[in-house]
C-alpha positions as a Markdown table, in Angstrom:
| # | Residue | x | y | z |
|---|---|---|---|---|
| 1 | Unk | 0.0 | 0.0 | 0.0 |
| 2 | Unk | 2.9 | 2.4 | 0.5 |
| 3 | Unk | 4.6 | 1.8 | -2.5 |
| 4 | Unk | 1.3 | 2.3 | -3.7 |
| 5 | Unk | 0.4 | 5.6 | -2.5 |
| 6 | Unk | 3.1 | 7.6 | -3.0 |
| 7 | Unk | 3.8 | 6.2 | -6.9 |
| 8 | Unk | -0.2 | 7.9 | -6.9 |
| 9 | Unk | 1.2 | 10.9 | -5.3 |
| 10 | Unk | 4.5 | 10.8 | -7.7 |
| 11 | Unk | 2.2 | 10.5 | -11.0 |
| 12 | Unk | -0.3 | 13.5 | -9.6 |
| 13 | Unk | 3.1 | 15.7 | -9.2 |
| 14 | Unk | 4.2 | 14.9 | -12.8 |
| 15 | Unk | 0.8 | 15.3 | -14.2 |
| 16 | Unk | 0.4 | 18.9 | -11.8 |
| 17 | Unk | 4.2 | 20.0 | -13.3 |
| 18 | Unk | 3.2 | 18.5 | -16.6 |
| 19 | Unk | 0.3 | 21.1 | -17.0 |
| 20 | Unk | 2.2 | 23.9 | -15.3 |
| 21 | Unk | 4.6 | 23.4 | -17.8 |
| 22 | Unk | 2.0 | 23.4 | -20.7 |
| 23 | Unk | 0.4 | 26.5 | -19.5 |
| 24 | Unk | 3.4 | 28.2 | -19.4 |
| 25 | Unk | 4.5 | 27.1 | -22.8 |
| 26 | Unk | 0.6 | 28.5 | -23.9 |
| 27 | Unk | 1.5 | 31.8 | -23.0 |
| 28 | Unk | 4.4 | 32.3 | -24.6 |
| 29 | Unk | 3.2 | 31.0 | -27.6 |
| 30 | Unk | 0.0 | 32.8 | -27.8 |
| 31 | Unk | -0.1 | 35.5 | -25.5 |
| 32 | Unk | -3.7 | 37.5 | -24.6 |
| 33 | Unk | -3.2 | 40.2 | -26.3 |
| 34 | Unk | -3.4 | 38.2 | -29.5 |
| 35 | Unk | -6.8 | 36.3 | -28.4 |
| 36 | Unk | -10.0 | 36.3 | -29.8 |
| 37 | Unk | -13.0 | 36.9 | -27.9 |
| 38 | Unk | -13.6 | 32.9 | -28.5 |
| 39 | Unk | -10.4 | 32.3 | -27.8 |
| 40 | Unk | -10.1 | 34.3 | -24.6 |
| 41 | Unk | -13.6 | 32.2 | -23.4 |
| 42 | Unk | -12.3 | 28.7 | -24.4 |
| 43 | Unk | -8.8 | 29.7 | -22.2 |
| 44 | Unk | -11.0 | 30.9 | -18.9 |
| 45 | Unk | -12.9 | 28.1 | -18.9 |
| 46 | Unk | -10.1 | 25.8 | -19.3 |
| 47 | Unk | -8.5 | 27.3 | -16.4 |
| 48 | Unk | -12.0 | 27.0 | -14.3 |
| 49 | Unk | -12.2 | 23.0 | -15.4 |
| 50 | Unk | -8.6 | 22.5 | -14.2 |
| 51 | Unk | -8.9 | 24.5 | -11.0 |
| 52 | Unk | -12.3 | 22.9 | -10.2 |
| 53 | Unk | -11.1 | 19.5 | -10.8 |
| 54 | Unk | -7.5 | 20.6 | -8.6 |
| 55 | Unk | -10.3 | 22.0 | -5.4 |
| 56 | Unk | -12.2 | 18.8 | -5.6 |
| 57 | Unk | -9.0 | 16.7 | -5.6 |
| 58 | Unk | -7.4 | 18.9 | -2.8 |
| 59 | Unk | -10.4 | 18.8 | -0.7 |
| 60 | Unk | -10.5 | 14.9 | -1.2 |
| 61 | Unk | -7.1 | 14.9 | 0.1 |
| 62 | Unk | -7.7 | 16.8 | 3.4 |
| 63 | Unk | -10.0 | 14.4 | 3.9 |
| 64 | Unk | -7.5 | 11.2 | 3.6 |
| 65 | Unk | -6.6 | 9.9 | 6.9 |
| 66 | Unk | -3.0 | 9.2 | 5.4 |
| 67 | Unk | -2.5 | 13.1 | 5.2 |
| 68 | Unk | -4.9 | 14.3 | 8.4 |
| 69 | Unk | -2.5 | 11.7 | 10.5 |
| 70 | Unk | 0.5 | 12.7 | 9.1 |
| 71 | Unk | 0.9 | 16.1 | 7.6 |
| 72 | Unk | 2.0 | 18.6 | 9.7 |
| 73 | Unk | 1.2 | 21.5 | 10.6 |
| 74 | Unk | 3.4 | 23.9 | 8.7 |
| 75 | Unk | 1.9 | 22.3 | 5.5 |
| 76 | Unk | -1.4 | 22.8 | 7.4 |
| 77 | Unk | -0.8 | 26.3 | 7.9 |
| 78 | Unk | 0.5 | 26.9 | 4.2 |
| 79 | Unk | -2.2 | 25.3 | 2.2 |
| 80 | Unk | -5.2 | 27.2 | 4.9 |
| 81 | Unk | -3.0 | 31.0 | 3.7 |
| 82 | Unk | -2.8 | 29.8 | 0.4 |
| 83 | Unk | -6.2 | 28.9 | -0.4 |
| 84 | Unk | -7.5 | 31.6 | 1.7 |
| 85 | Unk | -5.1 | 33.9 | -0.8 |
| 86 | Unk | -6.5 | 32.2 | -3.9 |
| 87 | Unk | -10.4 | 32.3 | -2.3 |
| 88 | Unk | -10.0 | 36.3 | -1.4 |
| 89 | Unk | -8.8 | 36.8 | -5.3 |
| 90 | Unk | -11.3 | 34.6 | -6.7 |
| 91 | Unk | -13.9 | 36.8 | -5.1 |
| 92 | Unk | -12.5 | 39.9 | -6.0 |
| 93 | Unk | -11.9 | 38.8 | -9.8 |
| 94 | Unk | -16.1 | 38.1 | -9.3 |
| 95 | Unk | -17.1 | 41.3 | -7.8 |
| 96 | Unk | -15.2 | 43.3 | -10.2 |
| 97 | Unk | -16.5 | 40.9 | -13.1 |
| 98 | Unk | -20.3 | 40.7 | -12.2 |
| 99 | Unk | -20.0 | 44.5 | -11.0 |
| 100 | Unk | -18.3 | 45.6 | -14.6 |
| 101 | Unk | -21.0 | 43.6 | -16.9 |
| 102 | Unk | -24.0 | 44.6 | -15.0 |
| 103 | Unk | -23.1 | 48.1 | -15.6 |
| 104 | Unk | -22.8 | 47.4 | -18.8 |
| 105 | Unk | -25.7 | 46.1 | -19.5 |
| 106 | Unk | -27.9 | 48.3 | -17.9 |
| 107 | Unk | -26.0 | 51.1 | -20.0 |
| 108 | Unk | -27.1 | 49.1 | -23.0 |
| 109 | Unk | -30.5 | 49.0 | -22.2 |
| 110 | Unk | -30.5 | 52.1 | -21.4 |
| 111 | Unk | -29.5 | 52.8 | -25.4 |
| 112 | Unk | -31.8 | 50.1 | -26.3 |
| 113 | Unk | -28.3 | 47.7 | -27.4 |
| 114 | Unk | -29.1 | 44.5 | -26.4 |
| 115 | Unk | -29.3 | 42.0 | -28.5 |
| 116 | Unk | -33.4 | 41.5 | -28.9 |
| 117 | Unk | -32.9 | 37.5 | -29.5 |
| 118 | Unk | -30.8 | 37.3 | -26.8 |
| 119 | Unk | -32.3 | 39.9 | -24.1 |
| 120 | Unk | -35.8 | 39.8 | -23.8 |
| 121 | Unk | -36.4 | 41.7 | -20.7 |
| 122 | Unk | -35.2 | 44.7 | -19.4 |
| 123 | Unk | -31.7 | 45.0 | -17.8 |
| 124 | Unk | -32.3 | 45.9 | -13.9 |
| 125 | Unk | -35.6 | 44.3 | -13.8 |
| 126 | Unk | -35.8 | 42.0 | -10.4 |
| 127 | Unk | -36.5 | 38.1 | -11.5 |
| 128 | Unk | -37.5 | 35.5 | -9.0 |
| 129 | Unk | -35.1 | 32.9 | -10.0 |
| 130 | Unk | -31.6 | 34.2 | -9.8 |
| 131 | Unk | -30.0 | 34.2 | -13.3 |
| 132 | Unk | -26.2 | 33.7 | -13.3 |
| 133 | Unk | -25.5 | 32.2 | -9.8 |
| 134 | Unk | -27.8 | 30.3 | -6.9 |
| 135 | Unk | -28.0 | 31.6 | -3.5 |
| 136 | Unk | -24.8 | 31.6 | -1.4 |
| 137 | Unk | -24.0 | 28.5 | 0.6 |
| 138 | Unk | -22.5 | 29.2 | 4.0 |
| 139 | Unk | -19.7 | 27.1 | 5.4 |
């Protein structure tokens, strides 16, 4: 089981270093400036599949007795900074997203600039159902 568990943990790391390395490579190659609108969509949500699938896997291994037993706590301490780092930025990337498009399209209405087949009611109107997120979950 040893041998095991840390060849798992070895092919994670090379897969981890592996995309790291891709990424970087990516950039270089085709940097955002010179992106298309589709291209600059298809890139995000690459980056939100791969971070999604790397917060499941990292909450999945909090949660392996291996680790909780034997991890300690300066590792502890770094990944609780860290993620709180990348969870503060995360939220401030949303705010100023959410905050930036809903001005804008509530300055389109405004001008009547919505797309008609797209936008069928009224930017700032109040719906029932929340459109673009559910309700907040609390921890």
């Amino acid at each position: 089981m040893e041998n095991s568990f840390i060849g798992n943990l070895d092919e994670w790391i090379k897969l981890q270093k592996n995309l790291l390395a891709t990424l970087k490579d990516m950039e270089k190659k085709e940097p955002t400036e010179n992106m298309d609108r589709l291209d600059l969509i298809l890139a995000s949500r690459t980056a939100f599949q791969h971070m999604m699938r790397t917060l499941k896997d990292f909450d999945q291994w909090l949660q392996d007795p291996m680790v909780i037993k034997h991890m300690p706590r300066e590792m502890l301490e770094d990944v609780k900074n860290t993620s709180w780092e990348l969870l503060q930025r995360l939220l401030e990337l949303d705010i100023r997203h959410t905050s930036q498009f809903r001005e804008m399209i509530a300055k389109m209405s405004k001008e009547g600039k919505l797309d008609p087949l797209i936008w069928t009611r009224p930017a700032g109107e109040e719906y029932q159902e929340r459109e673009r997120r559910g309700p907040l979950s609390t921890i």
